[in-house]
C-alpha positions in Angstrom: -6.6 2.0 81.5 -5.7 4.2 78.1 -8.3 5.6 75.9 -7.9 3.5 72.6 -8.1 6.1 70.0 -8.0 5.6 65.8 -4.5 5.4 64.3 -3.1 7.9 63.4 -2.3 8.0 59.4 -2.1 10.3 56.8 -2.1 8.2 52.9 -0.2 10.0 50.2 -1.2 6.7 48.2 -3.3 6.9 45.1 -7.0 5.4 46.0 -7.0 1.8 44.9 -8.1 1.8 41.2 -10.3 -1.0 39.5 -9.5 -2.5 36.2 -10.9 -0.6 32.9 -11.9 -2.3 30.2 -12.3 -0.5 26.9 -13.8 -2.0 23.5 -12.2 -1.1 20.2 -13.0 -2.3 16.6 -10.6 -1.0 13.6 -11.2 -3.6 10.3 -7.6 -2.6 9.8 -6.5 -4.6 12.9 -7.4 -7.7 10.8 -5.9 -6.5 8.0 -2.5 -6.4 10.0 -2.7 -9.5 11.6 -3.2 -11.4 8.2 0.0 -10.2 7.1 1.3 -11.2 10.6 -0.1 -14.6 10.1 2.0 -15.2 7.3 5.0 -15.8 9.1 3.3 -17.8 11.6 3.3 -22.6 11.1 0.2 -23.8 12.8 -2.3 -22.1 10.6 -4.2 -25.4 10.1 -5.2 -25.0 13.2 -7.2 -21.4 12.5 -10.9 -21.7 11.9 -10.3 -19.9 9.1 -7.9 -22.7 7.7 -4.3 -22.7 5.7 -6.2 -23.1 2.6 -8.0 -19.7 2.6 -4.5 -18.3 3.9 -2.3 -20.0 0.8 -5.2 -18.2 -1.8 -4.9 -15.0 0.0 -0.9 -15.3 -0.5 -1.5 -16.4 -3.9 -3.2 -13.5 -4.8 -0.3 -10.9 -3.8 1.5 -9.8 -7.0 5.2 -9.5 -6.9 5.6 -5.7 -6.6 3.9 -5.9 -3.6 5.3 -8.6 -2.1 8.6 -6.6 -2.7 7.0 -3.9 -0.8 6.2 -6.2 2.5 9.8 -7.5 2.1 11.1 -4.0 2.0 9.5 -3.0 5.1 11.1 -5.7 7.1 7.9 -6.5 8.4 7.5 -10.3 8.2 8.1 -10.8 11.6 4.8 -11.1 13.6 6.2 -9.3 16.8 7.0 -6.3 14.2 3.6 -6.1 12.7 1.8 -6.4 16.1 3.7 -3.0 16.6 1.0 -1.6 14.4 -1.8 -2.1 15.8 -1.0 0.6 17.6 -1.5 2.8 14.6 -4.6 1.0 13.4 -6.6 1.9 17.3 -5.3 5.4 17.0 -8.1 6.0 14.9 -11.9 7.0 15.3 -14.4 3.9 15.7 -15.6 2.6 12.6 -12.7 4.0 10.6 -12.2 1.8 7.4 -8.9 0.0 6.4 -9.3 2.9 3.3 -9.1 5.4 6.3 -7.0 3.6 8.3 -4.4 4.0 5.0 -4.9 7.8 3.7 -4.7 8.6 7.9 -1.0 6.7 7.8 -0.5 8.9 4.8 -1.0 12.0 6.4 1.5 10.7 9.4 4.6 11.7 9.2 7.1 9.2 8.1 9.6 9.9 11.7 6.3 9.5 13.5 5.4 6.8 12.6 8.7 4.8 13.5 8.3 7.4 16.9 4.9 5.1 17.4 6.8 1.7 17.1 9.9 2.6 18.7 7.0 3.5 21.9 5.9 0.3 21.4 8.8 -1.8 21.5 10.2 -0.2 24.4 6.8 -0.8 26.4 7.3 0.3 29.9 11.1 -0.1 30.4 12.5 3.2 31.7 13.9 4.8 28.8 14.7 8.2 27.9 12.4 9.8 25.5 14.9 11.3 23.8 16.5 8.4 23.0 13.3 7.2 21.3 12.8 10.6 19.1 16.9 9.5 18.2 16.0 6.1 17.2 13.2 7.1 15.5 15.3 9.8 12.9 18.1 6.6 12.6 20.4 7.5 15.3 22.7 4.4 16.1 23.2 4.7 19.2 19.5 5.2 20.0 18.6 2.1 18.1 20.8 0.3 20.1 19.6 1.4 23.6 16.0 0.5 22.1 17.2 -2.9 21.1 19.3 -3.4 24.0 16.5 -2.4 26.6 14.4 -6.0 27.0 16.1 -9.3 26.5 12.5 -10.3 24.6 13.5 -8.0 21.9 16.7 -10.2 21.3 15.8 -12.3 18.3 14.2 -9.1 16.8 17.5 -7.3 16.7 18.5 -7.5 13.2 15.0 -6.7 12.1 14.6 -3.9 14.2 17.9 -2.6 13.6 17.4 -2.7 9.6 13.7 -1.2 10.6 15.0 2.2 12.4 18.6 3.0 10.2 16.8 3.1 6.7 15.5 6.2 5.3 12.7 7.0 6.9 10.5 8.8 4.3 11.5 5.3 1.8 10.2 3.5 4.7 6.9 5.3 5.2 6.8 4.9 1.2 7.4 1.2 1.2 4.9 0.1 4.1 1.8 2.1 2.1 2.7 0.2 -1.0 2.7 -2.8 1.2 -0.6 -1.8 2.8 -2.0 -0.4 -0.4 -1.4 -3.3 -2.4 -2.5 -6.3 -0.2 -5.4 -4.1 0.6 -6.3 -3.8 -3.3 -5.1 -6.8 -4.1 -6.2 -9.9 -1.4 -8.0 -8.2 1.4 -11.0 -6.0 -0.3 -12.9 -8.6 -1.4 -13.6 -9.9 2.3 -13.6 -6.7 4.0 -17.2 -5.2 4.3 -17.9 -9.1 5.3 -15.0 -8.8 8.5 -15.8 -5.1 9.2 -19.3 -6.2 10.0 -18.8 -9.2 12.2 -16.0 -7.4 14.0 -18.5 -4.3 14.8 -21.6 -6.7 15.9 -19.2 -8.4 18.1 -17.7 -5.2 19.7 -21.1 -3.4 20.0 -22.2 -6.5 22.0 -19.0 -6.8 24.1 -19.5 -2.8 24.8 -22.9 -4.0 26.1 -21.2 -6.1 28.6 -18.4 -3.5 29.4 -21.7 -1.5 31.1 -23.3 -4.6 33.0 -20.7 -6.7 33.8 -17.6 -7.0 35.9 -14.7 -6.2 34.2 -13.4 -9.9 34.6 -16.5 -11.3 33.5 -16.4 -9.4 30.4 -12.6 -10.8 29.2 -13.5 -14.0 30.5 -16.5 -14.2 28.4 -14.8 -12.5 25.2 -11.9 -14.3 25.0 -13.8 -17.5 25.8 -12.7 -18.4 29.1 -9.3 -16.1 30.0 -9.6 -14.9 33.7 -6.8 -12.7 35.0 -5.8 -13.3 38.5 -7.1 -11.3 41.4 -4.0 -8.8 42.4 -2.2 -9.3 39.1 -1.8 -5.3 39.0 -3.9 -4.7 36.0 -5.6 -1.8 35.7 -6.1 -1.5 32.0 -7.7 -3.7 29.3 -8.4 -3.2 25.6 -10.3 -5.5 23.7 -10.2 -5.7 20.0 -11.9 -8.5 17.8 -11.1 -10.5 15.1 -12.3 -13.1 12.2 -8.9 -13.8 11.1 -7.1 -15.5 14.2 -10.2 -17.8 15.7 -10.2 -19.6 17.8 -7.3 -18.0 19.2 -6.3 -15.5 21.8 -3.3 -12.9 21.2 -1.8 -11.6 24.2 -0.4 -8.4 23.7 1.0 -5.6 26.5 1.8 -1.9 25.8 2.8 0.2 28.5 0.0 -0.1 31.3 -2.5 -1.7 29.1 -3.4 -5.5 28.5 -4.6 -5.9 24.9 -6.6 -9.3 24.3 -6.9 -9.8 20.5 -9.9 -11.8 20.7 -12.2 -14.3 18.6 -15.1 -12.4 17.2 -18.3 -14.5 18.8 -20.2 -17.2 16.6 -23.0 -15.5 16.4 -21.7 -12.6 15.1 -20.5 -13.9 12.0 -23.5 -14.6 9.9 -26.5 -12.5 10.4 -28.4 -16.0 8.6 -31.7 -16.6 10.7 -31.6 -20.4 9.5 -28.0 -21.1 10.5 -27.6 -22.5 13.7 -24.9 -20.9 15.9 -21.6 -21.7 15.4 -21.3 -22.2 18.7 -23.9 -24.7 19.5 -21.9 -27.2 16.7 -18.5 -26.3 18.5 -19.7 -27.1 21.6 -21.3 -30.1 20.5 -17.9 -31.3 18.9 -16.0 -30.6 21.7 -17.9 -33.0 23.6 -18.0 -35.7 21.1 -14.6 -36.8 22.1 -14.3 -38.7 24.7 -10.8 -37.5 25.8 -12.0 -34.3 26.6 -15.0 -35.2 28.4 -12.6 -36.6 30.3 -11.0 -33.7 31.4 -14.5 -32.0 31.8 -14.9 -34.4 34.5 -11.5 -33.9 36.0 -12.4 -30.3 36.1 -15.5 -30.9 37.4 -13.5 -32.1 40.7 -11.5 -28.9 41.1 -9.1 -26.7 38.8 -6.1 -28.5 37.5 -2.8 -27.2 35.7 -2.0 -28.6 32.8 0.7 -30.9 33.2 -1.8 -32.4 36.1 -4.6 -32.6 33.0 -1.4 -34.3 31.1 -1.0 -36.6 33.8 -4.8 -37.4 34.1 -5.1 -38.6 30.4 -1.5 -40.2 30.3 -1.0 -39.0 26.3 1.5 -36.2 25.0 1.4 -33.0 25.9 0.7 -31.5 22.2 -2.7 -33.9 22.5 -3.7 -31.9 25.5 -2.9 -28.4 24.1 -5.0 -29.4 21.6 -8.2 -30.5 23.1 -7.7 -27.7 25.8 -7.9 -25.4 22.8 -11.0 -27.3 21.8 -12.7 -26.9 25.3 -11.8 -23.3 25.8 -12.9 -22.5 21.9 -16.6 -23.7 22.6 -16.5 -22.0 26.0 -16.3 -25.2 28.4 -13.0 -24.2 29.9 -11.1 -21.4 31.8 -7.9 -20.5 31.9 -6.9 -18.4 35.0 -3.5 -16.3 34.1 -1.2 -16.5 37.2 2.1 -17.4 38.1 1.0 -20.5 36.5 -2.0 -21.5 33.8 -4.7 -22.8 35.6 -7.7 -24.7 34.0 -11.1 -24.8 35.5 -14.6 -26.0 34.4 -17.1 -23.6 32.9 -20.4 -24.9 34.9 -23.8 -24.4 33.3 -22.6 -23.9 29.4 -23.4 -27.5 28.6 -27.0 -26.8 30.1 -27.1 -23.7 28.0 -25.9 -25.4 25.0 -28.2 -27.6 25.2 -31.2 -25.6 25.9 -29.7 -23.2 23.1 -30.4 -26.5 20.7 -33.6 -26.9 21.4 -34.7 -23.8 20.7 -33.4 -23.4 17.6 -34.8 -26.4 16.6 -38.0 -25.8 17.6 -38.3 -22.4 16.7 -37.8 -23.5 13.3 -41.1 -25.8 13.5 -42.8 -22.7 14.9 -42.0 -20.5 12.3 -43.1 -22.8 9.3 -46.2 -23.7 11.3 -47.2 -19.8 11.4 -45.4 -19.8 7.7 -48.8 -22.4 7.0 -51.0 -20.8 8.6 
């Protein structure tokens, strides 16, 4: 009988790589996505609320708002380009910096950035870029042509990349500028500071958790699939969007535009969390305590959670949004959405509710004494 000896191999392959996840917090970002919220027709269902949006509008005078409609900008997929600009910069850089930085760009840079951007990781030359970027026609075209997602941006993008460049860079800072000055300064130092208490904390977890378990518990509830190929995460938070999760993808990254945390938006010792009253509303429906339960059985996609309750499907989007918002619910990103049950944050809400009230009765008995 043979000796059975080791196969023999030699692996050219690159060692198998885990997924990084990296933390970034630019007040800018919000900035950005404000203006990209604009455009957008379900913003009564922000936490922030269509109200506060319509005042912010209201406030933009009409030389700016000829800026923003120069730039071509009002599409949301355009600004989103952006925020590439905005994470180029150091942490803690203010929307001020953010601006006078973008100054010191150079205009044909600065459309080199988005044309990078749009293209994402199809295979295109990089010359063609640098041509698109200085207004070449034909380059424009092979950028616009290059993903069929792109195709209801084509005018926009085409009217973005043939105009003069330097009037360009001139018109997006007196955009900027001017909803800056105008709308946005009043709530910045109040934004800046929930967004960096939320990333500091979610940088925490970046060094003691798994990389899943960190976007699953920022962006309350988002799992990525085990083999889904992706190696690189950025998280960046936001005030502006809650309770809502933007997806976005540039090159080999995976950006989650995330809700800032409850807790990090008041630093008020007497306010209870945030989270504790969402959680508690989320459950005082009965329709989606129904679904807890179904979930409680097993994961469930959501046309199986839409057959469970027998109403319409925009009835279930919306208490799934409910569910995931106060952390009750997963949602595992596959070849298809998958929902599963959180187990162990109702216990923790509760206990989270009695300790807040109690250690109010604590503190105003040593307040007596």
């Amino acid at each position: 009988m043979g000796t059975t000896t080791e196969p023999k191999i030699r692996d050219f392959t690159r060692p198998t790589q885990g997924m990084v996840v990296e933390v970034a917090s630019h007040p800018a970002t919000d900035l950005l996505l404000t203006l990209m919220a604009f455009g957008w027709d379900d913003l009564k269902d922000y936490d922030i609320g269509q109200e506060w949006f319509d005042e912010i509008q209201a406030k933009i005078s009409q030389e700016t708002q000829r800026a923003i409609d120069a730039t071509t900008l009002k599409r949301s997929r355009i600004w989103s380009g952006f925020l590439d600009l905005a994470n180029a910069g150091p942490e803690g850089e203010t929307i001020s910096e953010f601006l006078d930085r973008l100054e010191a760009t150079e205009a044909v840079a600065i459309r080199r950035t988005l044309a990078e951007y749009f293209v994402g990781s199809s295979r295109i030359d990089a010359s063609a870029v640098e041509d698109a970027a200085n207004g070449d026609a034909d380059a424009i075209e092979v950028i616009v042509g290059c993903c069929d997602e792109l195709k209801d941006l084509a005018d926009d993008l085409r009217t973005l990349f043939s105009g003069d460049v330097e009037q360009g860079k001139r018109d997006l800072l007196a955009a900027l500028r001017g909803f800056q000055r105008e709308a946005y300064a009043p709530i910045e130092a109040q934004y800046a500071g929930s967004i960096e208490r939320d990333a500091r904390a979610k940088r925490a977890m970046v060094a003691t958790m798994s990389p899943e378990r960190v976007i699953e518990e920022a962006t309350n509830g988002i799992t990525i699939e085990p083999g889904s190929g992706v190696r690189s995460v950025l998280l960046i938070p936001t005030v502006i969007l809650r309770p809502w999760v933007l997806i976005l993808e540039h090159r080999e990254t995976r950006i989650f535009v995330y809700p800032v945390a409850d807790e990090h938006l008041t630093a008020d010792c007497d306010a209870p969390s945030p989270w504790i009253l969402k959680t508690y509303k989320a459950l005082s429906d009965e329709k989606r305590v129904r679904v807890l339960r179904r979930l409680a059985a097993g994961p469930a996609s959501f046309q199986e959670i839409v057959e469970h309750l027998d109403v319409a499907k925009s009835t279930v989007s919306h208490h799934l949004r409910v569910l995931r918002s106060a952390s009750l619910v997963r949602v595992t990103l596959g070849a298809e959405k998958e929902y599963s049950l959180r187990r162990g944050v109702i216990a923790e809400a509760a206990k989270a509710l009695e300790e807040f009230v109690w250690a109010g009765a604590s503190r105003r008995e040593g307040e007596a004494n």
